[in-house]
Predicted model as a PDB file, atoms N, CA, C, CB and O in Angstrom, pLDDT in the B-factor column:
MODEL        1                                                                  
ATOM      1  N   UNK A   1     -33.097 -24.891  18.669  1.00 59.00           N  
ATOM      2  CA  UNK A   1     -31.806 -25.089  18.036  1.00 59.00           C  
ATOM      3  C   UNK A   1     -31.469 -23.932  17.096  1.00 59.00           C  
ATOM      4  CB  UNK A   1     -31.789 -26.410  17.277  1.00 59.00           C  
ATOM      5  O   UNK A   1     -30.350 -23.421  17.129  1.00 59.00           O  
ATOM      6  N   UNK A   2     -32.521 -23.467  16.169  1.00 74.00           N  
ATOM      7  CA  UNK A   2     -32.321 -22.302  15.533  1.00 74.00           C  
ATOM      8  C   UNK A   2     -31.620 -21.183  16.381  1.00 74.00           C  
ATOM      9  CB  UNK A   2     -33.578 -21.886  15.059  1.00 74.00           C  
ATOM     10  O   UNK A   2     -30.529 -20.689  16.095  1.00 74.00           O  
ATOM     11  N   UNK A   3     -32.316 -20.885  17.356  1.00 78.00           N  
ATOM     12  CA  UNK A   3     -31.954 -19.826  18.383  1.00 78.00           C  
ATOM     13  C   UNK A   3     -30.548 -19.984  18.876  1.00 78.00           C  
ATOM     14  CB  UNK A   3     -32.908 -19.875  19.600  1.00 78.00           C  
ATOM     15  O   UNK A   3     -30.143 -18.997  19.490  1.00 78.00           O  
ATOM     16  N   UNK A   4     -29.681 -21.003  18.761  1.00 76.00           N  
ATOM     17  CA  UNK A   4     -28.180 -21.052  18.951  1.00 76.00           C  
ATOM     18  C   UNK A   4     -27.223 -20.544  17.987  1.00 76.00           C  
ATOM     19  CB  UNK A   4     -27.815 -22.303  19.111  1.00 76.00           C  
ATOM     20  O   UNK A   4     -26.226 -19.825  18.043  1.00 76.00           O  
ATOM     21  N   UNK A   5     -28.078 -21.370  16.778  1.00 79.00           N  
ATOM     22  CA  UNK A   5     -27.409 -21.054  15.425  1.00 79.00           C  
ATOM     23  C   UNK A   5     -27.477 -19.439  15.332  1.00 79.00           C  
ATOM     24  CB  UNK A   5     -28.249 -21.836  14.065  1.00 79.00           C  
ATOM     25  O   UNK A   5     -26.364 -18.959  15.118  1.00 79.00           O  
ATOM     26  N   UNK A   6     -28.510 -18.496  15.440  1.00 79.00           N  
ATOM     27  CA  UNK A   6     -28.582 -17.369  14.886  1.00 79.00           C  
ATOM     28  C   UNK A   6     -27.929 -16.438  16.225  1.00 79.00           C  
ATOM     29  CB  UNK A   6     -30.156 -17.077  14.315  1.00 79.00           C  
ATOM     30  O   UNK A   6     -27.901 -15.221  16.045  1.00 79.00           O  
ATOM     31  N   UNK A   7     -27.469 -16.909  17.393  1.00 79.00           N  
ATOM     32  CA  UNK A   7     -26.720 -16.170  18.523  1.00 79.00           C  
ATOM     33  C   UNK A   7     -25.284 -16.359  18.437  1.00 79.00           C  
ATOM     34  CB  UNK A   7     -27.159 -16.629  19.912  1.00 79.00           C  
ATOM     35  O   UNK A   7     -24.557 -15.459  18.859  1.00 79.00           O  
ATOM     36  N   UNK A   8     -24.599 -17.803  17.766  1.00 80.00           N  
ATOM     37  CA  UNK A   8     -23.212 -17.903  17.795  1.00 80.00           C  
ATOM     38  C   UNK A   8     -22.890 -17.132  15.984  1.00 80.00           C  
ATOM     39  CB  UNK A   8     -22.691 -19.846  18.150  1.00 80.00           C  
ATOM     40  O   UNK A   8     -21.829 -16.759  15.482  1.00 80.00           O  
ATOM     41  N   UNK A   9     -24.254 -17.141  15.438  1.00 83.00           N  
ATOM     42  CA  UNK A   9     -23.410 -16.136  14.472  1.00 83.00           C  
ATOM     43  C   UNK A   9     -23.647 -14.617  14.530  1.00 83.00           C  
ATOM     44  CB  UNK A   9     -23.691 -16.491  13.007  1.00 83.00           C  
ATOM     45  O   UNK A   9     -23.425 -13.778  13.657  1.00 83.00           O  
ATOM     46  N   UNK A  10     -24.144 -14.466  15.752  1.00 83.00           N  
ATOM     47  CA  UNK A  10     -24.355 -12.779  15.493  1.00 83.00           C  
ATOM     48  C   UNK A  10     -23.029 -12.244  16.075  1.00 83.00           C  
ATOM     49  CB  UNK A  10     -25.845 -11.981  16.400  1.00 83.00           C  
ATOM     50  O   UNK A  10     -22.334 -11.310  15.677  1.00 83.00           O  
ATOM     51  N   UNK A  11     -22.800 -13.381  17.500  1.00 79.00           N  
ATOM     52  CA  UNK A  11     -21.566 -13.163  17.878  1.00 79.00           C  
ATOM     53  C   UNK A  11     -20.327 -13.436  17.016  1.00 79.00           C  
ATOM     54  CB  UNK A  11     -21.485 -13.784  18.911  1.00 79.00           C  
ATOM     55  O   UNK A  11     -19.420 -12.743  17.476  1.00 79.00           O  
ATOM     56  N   UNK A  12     -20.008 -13.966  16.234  1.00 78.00           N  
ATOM     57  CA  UNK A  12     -19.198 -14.377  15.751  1.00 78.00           C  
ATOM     58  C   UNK A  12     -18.988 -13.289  14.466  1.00 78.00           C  
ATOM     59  CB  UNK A  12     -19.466 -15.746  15.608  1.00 78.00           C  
ATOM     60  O   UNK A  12     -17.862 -13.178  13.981  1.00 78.00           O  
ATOM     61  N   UNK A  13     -19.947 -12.613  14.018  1.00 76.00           N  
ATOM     62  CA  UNK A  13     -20.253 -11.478  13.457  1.00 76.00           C  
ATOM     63  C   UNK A  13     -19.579 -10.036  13.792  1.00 76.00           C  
ATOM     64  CB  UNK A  13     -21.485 -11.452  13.659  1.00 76.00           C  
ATOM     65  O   UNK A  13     -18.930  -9.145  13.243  1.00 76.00           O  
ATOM     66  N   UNK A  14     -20.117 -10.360  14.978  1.00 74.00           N  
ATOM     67  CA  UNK A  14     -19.234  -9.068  15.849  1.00 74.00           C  
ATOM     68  C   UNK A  14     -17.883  -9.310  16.097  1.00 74.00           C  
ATOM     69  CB  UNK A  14     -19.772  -8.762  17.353  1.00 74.00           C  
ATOM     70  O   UNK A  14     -17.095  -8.474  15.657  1.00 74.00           O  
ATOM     71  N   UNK A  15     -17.403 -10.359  16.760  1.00 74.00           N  
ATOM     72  CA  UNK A  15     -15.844 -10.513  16.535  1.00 74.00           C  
ATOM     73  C   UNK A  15     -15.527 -10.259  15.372  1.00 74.00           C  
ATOM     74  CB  UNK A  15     -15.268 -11.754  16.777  1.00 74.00           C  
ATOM     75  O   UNK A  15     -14.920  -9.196  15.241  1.00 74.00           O  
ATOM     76  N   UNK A  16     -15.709 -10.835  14.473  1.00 72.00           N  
ATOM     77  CA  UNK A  16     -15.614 -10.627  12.772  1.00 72.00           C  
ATOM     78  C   UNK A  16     -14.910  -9.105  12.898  1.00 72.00           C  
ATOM     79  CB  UNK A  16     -17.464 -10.628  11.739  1.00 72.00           C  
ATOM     80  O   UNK A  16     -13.698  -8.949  13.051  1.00 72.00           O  
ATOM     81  N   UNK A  17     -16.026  -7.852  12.793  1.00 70.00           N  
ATOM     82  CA  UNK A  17     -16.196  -6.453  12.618  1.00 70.00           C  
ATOM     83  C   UNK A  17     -15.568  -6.057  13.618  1.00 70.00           C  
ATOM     84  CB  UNK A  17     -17.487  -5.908  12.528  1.00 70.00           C  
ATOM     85  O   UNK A  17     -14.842  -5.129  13.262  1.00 70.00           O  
ATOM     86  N   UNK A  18     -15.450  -6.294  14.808  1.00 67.00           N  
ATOM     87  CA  UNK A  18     -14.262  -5.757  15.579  1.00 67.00           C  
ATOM     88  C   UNK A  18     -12.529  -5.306  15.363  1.00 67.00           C  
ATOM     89  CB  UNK A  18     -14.254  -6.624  16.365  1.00 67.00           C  
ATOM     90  O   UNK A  18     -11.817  -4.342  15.644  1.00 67.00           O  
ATOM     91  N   UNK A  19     -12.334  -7.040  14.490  1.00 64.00           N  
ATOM     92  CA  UNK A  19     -11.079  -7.233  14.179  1.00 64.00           C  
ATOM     93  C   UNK A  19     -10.799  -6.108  13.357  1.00 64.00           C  
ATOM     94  CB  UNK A  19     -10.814  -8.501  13.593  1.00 64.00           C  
ATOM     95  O   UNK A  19      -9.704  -5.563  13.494  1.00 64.00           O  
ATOM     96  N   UNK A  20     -11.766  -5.591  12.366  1.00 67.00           N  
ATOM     97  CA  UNK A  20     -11.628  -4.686  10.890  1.00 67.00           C  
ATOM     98  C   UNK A  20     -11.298  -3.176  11.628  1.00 67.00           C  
ATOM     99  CB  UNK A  20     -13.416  -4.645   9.704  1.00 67.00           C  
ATOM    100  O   UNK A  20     -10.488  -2.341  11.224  1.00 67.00           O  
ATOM    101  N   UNK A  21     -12.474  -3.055  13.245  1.00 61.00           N  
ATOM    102  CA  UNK A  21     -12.552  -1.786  12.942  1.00 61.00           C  
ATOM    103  C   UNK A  21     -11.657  -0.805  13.949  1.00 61.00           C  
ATOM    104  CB  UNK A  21     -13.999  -1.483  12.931  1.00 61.00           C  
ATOM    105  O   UNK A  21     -12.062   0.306  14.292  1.00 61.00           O  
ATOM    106  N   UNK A  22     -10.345  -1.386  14.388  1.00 62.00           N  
ATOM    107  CA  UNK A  22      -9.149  -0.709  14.562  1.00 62.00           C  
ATOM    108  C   UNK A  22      -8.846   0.514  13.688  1.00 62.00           C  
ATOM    109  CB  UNK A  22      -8.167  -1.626  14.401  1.00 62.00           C  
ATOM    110  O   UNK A  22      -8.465   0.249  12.548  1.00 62.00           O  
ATOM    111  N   UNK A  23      -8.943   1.752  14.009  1.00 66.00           N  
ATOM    112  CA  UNK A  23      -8.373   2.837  13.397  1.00 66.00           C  
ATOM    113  C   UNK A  23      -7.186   3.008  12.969  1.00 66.00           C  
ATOM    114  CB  UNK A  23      -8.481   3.642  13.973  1.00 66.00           C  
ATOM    115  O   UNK A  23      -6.232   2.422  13.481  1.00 66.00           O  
ATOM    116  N   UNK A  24      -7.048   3.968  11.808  1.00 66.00           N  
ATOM    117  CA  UNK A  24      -5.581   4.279  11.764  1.00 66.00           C  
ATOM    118  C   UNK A  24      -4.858   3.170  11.369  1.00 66.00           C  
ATOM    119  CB  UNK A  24      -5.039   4.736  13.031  1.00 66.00           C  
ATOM    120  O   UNK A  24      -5.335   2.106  11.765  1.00 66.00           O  
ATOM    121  N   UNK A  25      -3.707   3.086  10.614  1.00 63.00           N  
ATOM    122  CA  UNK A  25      -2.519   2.247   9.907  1.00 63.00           C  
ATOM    123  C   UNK A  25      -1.516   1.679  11.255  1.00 63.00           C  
ATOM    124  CB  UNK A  25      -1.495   3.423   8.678  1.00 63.00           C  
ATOM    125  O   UNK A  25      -1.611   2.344  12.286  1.00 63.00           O  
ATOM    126  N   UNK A  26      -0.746   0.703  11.263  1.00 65.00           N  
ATOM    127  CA  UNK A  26       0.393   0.451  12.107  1.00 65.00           C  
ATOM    128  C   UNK A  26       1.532   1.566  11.415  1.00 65.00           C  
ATOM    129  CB  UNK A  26       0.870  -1.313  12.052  1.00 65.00           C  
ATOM    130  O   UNK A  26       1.689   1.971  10.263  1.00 65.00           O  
ATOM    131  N   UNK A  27       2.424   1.918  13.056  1.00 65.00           N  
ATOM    132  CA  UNK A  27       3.145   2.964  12.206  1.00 65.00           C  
ATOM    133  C   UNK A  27       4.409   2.771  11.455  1.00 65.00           C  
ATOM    134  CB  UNK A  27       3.424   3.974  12.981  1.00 65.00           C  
ATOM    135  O   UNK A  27       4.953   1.669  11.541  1.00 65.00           O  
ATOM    136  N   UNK A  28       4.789   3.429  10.943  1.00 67.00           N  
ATOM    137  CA  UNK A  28       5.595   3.140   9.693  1.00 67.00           C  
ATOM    138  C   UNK A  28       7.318   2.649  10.456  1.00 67.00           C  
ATOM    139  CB  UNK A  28       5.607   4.855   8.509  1.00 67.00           C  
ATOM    140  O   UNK A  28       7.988   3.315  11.246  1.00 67.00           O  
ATOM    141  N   UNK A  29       7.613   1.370   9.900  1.00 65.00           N  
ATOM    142  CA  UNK A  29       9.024   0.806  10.949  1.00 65.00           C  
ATOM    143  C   UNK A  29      10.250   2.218  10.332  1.00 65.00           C  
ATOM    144  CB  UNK A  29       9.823  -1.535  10.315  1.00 65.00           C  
ATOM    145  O   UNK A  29      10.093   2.711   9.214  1.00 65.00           O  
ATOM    146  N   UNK A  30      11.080   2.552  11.021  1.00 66.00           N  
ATOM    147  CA  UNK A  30      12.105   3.862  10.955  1.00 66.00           C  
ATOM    148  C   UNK A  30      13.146   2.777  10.024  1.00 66.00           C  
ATOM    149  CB  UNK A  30      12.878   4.676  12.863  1.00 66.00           C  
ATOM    150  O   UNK A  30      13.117   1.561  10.212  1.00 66.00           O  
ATOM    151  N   UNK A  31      13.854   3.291   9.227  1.00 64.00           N  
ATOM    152  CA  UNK A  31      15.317   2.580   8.924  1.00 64.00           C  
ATOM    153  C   UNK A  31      15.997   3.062   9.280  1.00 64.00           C  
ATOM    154  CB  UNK A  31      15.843   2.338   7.865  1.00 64.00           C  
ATOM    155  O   UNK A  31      15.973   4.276   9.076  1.00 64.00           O  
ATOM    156  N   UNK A  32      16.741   2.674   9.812  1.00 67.00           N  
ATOM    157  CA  UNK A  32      18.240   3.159  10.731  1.00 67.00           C  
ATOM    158  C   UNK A  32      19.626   2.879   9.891  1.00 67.00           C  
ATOM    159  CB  UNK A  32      18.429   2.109  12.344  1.00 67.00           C  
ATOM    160  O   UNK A  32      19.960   2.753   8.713  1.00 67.00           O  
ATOM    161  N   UNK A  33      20.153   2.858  11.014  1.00 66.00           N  
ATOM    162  CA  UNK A  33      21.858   2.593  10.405  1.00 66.00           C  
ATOM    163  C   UNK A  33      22.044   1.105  10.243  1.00 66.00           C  
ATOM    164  CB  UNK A  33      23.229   3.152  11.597  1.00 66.00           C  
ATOM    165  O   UNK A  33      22.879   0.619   9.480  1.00 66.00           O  
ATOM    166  N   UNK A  34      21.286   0.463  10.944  1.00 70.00           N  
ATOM    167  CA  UNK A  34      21.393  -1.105  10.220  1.00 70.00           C  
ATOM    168  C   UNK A  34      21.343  -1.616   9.059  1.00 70.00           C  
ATOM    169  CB  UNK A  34      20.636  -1.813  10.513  1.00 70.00           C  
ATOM    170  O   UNK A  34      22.095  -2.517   8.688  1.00 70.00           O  
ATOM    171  N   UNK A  35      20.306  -1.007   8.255  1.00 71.00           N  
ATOM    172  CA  UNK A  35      19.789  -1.705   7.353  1.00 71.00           C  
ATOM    173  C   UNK A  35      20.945  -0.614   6.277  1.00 71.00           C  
ATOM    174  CB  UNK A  35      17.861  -1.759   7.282  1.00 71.00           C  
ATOM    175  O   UNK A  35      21.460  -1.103   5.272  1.00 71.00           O  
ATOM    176  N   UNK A  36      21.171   0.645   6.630  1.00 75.00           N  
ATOM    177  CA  UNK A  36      22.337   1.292   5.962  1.00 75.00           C  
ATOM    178  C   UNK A  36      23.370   0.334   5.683  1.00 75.00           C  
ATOM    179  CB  UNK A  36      22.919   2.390   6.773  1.00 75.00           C  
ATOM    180  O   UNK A  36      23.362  -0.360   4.666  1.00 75.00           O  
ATOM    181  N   UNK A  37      24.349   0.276   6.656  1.00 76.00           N  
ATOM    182  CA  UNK A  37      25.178  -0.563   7.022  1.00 76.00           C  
ATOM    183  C   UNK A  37      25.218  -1.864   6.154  1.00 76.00           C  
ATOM    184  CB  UNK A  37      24.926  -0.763   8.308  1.00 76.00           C  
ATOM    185  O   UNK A  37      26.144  -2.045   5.363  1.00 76.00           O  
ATOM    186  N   UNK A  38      23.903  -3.038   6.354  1.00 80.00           N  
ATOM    187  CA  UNK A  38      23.442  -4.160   5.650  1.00 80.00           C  
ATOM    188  C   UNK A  38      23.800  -3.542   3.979  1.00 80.00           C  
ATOM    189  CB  UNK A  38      21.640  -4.536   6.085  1.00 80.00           C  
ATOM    190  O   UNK A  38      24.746  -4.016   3.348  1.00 80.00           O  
ATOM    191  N   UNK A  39      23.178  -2.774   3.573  1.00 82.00           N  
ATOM    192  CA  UNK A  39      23.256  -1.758   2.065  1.00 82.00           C  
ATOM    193  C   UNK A  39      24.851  -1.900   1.511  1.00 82.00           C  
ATOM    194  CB  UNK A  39      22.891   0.271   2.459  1.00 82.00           C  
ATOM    195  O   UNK A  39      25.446  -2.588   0.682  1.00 82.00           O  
ATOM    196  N   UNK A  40      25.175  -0.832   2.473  1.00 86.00           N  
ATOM    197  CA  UNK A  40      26.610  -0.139   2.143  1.00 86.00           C  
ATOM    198  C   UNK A  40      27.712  -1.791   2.135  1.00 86.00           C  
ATOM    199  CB  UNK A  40      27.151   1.352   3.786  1.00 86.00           C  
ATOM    200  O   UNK A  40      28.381  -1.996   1.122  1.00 86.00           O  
ATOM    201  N   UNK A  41      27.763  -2.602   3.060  1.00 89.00           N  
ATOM    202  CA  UNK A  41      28.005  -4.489   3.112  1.00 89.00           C  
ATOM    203  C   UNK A  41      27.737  -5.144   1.696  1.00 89.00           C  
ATOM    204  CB  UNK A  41      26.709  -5.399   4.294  1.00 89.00           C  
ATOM    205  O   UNK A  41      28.559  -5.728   0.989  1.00 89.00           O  
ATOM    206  N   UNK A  42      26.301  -4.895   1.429  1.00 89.00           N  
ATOM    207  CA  UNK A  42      26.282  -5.903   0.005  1.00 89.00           C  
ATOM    208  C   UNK A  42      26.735  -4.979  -1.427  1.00 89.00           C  
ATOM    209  CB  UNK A  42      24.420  -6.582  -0.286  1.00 89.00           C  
ATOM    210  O   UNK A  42      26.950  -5.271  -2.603  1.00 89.00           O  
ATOM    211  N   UNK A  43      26.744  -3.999  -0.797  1.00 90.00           N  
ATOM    212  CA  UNK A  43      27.420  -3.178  -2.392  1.00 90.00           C  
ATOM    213  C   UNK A  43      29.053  -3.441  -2.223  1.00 90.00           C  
ATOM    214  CB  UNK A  43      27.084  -0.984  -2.506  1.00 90.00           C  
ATOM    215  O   UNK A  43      29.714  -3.781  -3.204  1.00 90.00           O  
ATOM    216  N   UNK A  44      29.615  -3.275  -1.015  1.00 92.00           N  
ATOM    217  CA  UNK A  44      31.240  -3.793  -1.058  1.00 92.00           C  
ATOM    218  C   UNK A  44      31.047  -5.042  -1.435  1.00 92.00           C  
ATOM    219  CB  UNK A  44      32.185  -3.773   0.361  1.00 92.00           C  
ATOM    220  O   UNK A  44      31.782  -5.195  -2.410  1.00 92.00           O  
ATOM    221  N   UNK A  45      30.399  -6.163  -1.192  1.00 92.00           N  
ATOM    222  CA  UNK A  45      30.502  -7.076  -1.632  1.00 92.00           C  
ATOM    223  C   UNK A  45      30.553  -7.404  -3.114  1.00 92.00           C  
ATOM    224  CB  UNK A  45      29.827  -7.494  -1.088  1.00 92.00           C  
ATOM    225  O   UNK A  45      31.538  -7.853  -3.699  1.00 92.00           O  
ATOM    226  N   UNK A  46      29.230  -7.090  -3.713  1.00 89.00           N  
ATOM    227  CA  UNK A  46      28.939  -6.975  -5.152  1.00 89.00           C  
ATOM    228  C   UNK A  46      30.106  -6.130  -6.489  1.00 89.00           C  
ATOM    229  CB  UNK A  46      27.522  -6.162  -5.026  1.00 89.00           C  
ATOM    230  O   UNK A  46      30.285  -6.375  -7.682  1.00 89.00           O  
ATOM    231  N   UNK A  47      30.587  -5.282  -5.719  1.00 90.00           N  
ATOM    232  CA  UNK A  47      32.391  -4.622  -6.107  1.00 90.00           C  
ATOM    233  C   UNK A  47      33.194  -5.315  -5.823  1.00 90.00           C  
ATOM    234  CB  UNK A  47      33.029  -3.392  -5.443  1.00 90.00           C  
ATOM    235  O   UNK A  47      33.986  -5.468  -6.753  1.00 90.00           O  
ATOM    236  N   UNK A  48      33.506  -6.037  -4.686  1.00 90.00           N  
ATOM    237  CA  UNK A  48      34.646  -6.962  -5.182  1.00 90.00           C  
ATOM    238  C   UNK A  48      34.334  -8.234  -5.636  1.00 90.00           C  
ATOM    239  CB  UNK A  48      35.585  -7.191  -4.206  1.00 90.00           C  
ATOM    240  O   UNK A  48      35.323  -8.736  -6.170  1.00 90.00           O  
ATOM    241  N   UNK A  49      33.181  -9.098  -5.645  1.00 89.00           N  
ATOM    242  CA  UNK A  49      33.090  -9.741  -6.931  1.00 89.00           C  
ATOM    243  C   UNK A  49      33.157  -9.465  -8.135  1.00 89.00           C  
ATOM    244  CB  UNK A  49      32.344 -10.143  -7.022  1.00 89.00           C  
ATOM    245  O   UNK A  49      33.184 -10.378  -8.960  1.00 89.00           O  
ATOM    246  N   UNK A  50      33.203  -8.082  -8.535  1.00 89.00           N  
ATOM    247  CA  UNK A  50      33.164  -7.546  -9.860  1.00 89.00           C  
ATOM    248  C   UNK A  50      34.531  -7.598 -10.321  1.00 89.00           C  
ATOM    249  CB  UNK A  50      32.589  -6.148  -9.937  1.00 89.00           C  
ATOM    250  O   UNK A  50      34.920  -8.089 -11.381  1.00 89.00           O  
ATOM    251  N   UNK A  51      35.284  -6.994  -9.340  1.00 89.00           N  
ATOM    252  CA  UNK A  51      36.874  -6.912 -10.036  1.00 89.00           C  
ATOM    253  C   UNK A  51      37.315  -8.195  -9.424  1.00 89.00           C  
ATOM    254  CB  UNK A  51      38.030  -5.424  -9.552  1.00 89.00           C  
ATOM    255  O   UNK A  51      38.414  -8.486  -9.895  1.00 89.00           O  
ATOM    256  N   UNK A  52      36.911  -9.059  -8.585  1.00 90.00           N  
ATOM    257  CA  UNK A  52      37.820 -10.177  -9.006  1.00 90.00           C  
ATOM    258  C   UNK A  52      36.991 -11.024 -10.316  1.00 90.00           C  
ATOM    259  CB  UNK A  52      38.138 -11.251  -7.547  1.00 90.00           C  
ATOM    260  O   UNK A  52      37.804 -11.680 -10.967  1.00 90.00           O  
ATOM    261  N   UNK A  53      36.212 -11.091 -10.598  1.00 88.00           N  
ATOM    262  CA  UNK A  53      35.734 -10.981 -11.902  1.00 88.00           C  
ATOM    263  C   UNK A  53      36.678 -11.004 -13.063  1.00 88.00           C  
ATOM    264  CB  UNK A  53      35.044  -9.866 -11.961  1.00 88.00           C  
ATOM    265  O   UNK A  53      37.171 -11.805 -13.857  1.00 88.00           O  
ATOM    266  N   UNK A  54      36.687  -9.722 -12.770  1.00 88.00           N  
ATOM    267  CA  UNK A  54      37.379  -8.850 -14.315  1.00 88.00           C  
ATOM    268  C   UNK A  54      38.954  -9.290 -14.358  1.00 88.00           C  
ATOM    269  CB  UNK A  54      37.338  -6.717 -14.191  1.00 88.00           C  
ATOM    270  O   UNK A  54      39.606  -9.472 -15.386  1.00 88.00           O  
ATOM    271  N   UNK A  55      39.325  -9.393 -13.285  1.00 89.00           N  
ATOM    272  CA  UNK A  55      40.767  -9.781 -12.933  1.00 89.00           C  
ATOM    273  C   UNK A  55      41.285 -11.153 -13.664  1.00 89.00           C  
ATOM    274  CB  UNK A  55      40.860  -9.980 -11.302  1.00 89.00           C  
ATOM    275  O   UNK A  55      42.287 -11.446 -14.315  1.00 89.00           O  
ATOM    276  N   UNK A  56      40.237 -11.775 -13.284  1.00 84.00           N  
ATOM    277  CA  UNK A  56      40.361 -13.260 -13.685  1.00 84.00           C  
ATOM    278  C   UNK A  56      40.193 -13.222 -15.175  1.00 84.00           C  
ATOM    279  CB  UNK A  56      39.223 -14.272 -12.964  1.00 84.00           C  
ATOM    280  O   UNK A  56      40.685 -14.204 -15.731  1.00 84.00           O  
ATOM    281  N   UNK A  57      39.614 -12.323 -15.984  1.00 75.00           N  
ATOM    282  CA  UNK A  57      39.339 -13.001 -17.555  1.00 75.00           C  
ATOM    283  C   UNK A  57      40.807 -12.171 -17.858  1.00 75.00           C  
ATOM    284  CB  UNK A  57      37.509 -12.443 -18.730  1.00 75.00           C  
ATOM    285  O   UNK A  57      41.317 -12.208 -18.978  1.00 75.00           O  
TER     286      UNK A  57                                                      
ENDMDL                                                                          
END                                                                             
């Protein structure tokens, strides 16, 4: 019974250290014109809540 115990953790060991030992970083996501776009959207937004804001007092 020992002899199971000390084989499902050697294996399980190695899966373990496998997972870690992928090289190198994932590569870096690009920003595009979407997330521009999304940007340049919530700043028009955030300006005209401002002056209707100001309008109102």
């Amino acid at each position: 019974m020992n002899t199971y115990k000390i084989i499902f953790t050697v294996i399980g060991l190695l899966f373990f250290l496998q997972a870690f030992a992928q090289p190198g970083a994932p590569p870096a996501t690009p920003i595009d014109g979407g997330l521009s776009l999304l940007l340049a959207a919530g700043g028009a937004y955030g300006a005209k809540k401002l002056l209707d804001k100001r309008r109102e007092h």
